[in-house]
N, C-alpha and C positions, 0 to 999 in steps of 0.2 A: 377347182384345182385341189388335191390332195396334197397335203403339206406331206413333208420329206426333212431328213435330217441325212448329215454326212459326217461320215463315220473313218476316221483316221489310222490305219495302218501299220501303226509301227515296222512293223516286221517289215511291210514291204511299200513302207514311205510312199504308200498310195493312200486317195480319197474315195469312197465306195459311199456312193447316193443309197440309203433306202425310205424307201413308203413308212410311212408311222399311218398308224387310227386312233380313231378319239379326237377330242377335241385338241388342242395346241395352245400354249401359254400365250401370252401375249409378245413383243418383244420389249426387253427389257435391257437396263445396265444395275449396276451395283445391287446384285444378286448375290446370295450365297449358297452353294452349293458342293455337292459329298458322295460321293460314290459309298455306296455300302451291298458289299456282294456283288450283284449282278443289276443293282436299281442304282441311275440317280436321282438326285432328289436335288431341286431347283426350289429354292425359299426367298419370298419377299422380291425386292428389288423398287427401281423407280421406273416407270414408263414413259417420263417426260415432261408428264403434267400431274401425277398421282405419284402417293406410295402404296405399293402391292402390297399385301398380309397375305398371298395365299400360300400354298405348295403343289407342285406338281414332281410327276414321280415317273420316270423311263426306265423302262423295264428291258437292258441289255438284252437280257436272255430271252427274251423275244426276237430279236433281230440278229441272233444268232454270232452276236457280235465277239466273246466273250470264246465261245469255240473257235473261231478264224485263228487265234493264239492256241496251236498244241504244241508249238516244240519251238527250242532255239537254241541256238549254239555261241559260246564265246569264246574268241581264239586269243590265245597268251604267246608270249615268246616262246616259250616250251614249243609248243603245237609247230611254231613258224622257224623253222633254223634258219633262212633269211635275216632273220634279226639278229643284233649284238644284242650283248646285255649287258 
């Protein structure tokens, strides 16, 4: 089975499944983890029975994820004359 991660929307408050390659961390809690650019980076954690030392490193801009975000808009009372103010 190919492992898979799911990737959240904002824009459009959907979940969008995709394929990952390479290998896959374990699963894990009390992680810590950092977006920096277009990578994140997943450090340490517990697995249940162990403490992890390692790092694993997701690379957005591969999954294209990162471009799904070009544009957005935010509306103000200005924009709505429906509104009081």
């Amino acid at each position: 089975m190919t492992p898979s991660i799911n990737f959240f929307f904002a824009v459009t408050m959907q979940y969008t499944e995709r394929a990952t390659a390479g290998k896959s961390p374990s699963s894990r809690g009390h992680h810590s983890a950092v977006l920096i650019d277009s990578r994140l980076y997943i450090i340490g954690g517990f697995d249940g029975s162990s403490t992890l030392d390692d790092v694993w490193i997701l690379d957005l801009a591969a999954s294209a994820y990162l471009a799904g975000v070009t544009e957005f808009t935010l509306a103000s009372s200005v924009d709505r004359p429906d509104q009081e103010e």
